[in-house]
C-alpha positions in Angstrom: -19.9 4.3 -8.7 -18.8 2.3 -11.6 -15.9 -0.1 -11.6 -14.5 1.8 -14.5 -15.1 5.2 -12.7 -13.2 3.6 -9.9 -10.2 1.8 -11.7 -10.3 5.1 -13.9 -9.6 7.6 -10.3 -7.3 5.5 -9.1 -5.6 5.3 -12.4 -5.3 8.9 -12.7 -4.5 9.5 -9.2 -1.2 7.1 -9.6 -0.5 9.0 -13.1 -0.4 12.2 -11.2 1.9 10.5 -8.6 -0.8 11.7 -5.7 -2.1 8.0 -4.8 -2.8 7.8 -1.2 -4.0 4.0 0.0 -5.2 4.0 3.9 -4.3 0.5 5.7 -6.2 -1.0 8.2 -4.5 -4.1 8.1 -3.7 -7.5 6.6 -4.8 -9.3 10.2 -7.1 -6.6 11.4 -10.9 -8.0 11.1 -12.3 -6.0 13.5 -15.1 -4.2 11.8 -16.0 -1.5 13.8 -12.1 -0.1 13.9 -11.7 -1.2 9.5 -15.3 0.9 9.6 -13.8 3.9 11.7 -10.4 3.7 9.6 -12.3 3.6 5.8 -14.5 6.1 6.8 -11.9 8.5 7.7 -9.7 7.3 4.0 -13.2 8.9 2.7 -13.6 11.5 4.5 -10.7 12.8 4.5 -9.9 12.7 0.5 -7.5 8.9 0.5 -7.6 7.4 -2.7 -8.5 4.3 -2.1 -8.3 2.0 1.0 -6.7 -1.4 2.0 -8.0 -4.3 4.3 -8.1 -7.9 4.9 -9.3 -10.6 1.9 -12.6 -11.3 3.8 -15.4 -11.5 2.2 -17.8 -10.4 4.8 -15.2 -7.4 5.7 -15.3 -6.4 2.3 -19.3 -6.5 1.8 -19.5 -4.5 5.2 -16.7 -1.7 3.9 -18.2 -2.0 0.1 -22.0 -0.5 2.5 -19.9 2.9 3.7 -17.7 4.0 1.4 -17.6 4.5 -2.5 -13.9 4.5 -2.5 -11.5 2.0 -4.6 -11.4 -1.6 -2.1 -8.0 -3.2 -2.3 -7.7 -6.6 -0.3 -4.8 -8.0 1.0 -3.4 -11.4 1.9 -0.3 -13.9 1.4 -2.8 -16.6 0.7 -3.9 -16.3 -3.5 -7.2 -18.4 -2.8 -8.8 -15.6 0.0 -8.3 -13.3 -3.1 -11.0 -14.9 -5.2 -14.0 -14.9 -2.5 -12.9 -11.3 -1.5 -13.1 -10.0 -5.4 -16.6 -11.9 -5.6 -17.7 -9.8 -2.5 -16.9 -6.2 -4.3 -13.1 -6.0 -3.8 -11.5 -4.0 -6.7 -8.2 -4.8 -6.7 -5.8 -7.0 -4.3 -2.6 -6.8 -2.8 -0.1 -9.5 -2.1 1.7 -8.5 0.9 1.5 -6.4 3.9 4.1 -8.3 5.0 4.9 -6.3 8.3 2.2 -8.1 10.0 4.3 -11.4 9.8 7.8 -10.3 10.6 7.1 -10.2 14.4 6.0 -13.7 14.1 9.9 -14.8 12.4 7.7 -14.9 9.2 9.9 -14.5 6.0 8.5 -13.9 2.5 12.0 -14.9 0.4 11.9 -13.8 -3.1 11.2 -17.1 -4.5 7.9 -17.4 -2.8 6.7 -14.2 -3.6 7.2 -14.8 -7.0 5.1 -18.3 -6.6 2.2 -16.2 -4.9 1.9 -13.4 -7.4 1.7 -16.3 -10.6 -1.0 -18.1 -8.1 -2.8 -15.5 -7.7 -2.5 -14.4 -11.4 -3.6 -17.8 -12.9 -6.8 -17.5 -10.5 -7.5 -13.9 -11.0 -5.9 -13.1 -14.6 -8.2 -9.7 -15.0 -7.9 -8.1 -11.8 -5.7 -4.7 -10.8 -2.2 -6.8 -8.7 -0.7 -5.0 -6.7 2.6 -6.6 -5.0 4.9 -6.0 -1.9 8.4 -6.2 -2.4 9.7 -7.7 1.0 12.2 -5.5 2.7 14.2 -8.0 3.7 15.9 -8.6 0.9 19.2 -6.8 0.1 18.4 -3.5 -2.5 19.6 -5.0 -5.6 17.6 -8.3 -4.9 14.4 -5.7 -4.3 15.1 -4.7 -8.0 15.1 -8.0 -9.1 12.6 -9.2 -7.7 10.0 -6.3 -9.1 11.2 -6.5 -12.3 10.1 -10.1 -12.3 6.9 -9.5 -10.8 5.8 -7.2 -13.4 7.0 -10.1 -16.1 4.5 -12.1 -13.6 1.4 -9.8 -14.1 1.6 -7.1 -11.5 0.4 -4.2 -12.3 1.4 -1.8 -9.5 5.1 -2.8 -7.3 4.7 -1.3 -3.3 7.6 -1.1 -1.2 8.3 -1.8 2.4 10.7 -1.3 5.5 9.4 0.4 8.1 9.8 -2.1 10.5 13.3 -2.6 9.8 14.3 1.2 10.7 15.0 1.7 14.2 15.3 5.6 14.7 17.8 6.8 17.3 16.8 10.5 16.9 13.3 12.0 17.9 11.2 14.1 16.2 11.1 15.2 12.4 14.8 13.5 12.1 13.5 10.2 13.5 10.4 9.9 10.8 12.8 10.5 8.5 15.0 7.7 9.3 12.2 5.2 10.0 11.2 5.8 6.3 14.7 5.7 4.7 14.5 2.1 3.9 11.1 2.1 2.3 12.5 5.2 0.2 15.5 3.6 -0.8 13.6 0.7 -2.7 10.6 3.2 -3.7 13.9 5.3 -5.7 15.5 2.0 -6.6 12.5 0.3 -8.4 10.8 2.7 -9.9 14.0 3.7 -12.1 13.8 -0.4 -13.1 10.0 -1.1 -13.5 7.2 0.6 -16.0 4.2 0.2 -13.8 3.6 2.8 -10.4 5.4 2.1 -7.4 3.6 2.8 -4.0 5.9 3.8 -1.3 4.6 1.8 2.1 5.7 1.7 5.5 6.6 4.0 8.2 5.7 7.2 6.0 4.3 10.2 7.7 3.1 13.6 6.3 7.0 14.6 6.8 8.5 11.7 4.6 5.1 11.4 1.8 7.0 14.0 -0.5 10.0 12.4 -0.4 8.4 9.0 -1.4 7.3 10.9 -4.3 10.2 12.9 -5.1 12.1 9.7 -5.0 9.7 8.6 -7.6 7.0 6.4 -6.3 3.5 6.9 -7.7 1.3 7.2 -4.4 1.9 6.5 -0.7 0.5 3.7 1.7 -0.1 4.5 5.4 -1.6 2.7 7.8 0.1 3.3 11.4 0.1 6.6 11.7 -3.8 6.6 10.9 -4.9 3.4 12.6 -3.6 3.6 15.8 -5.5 7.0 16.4 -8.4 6.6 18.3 -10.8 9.3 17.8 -12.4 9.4 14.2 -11.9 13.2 14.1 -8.1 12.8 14.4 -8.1 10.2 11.6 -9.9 12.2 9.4 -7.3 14.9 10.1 -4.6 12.6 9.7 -5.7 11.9 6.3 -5.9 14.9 5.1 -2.2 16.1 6.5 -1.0 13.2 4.1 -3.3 14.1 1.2 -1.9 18.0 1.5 1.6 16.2 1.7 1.1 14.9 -1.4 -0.3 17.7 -3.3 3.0 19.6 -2.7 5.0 16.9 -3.8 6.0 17.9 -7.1 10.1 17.6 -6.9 11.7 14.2 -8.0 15.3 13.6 -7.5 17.8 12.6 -10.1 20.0 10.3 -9.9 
């Protein structure tokens, strides 16, 4: 498969607002669990797939799938060796996988990292995370300078943040009510896609949409399955998900 075939599906995919990017994970470089997670994105009809800026990782992935490869890292050099190896477009972000660690990504310094990374890759499909952490209005902000930066595709964040007290369908609701708040909140404020991430589920992907993000990112509730037949099951409850999501709300 072509890059332009590839840039040209995932293009169309995000125009008809039924993107769906399976994680594996900014830190996870285990290539026998990235291989079992990619290879369920595939099988079970994801869009394109997101793992660590390694090079090796993404020669390895590039071997089993024909899908879209999008890398991602917090570090703007990785991104060049990782786009040498295959990778089709990168990410800036994933920022869950530092908040545990007291890691914060202010405003400020994701702005730096997006015009690194633009200056050293000025061609490639950018997408970047706005961090969660920041109050609403600051989200909004901070996208609409990032596109003025050169990204071409905004995602959103905050399922770490949410700390459900209900169980059930109301809790995955309220673990994905701040990433939905900033998915509704930029994409009414910037003209490129917005991809909903963090703490979705097959429940929550049609409100992602609805609330007018392009596509969906999931990684958690397909990664931390460990049998390959419930990934690929998992994949394709999201991907259904998003085929019925054809409502957007109004302000």
């Amino acid at each position: 498969m072509t890059n332009m075939t590839i840039h040209s599906q995932l293009q169309n995919a995000l125009t008809q607002r039924k993107a769906l990017k399976v994680i594996s994970g900014l830190t996870n470089f285990d290539t026998d669990k990235v291989s079992a997670i990619v290879q369920a994105a595939q099988a079970g009809g994801a869009t394109f797939v997101d793992i660590a800026a390694d090079a090796a990782l993404v020669r390895h992935v590039r071997q089993l799938i024909d899908l879209p490869i999008c890398v991602s890292a917090v570090e703007p050099l990785l991104f060049v060796e990782a786009v040498d190896a295959g990778a089709d477009l990168i990410e800036i972000g994933n920022f869950d996988a530092f908040y545990g660690q007291g890691r914060r990504f202010e405003a400020a310094e994701v702005l730096e990292l997006t015009q690194k990374t633009r200056s050293l890759l000025p061609h490639i499909t950018l997408s970047v995370t706005v961090p969660h952490i920041l109050p609403l209005d600051e989200q909004v902000e901070l996208a609409e300078a990032l596109v003025n930066a050169g990204a071409d595709i905004i995602q959103t964040e905050g399922g770490t943040s949410s700390q459900p007290t209900h169980p059930g369908i109301l809790g995955l609701m309220e673990k994905a009510t701040p990433t939905l708040a900033a998915a509704y909140s930029i994409s009414r404020a910037v003209s490129v896609p917005v991809l909903c991430a963090s703490g979705l589920s097959s429940v929550t992907v049609p409100l992602a949409i609805a609330a007018g993000a392009s596509g969906v990112g999931v990684g958690s509730a397909i990664n931390q399955l460990n049998d390959p037949i419930a990934m690929v099951a998992a994949v394709r409850s999201l991907v259904e998900a998003l085929q019925t999501s054809t409502v957007e709300i109004r302000a």
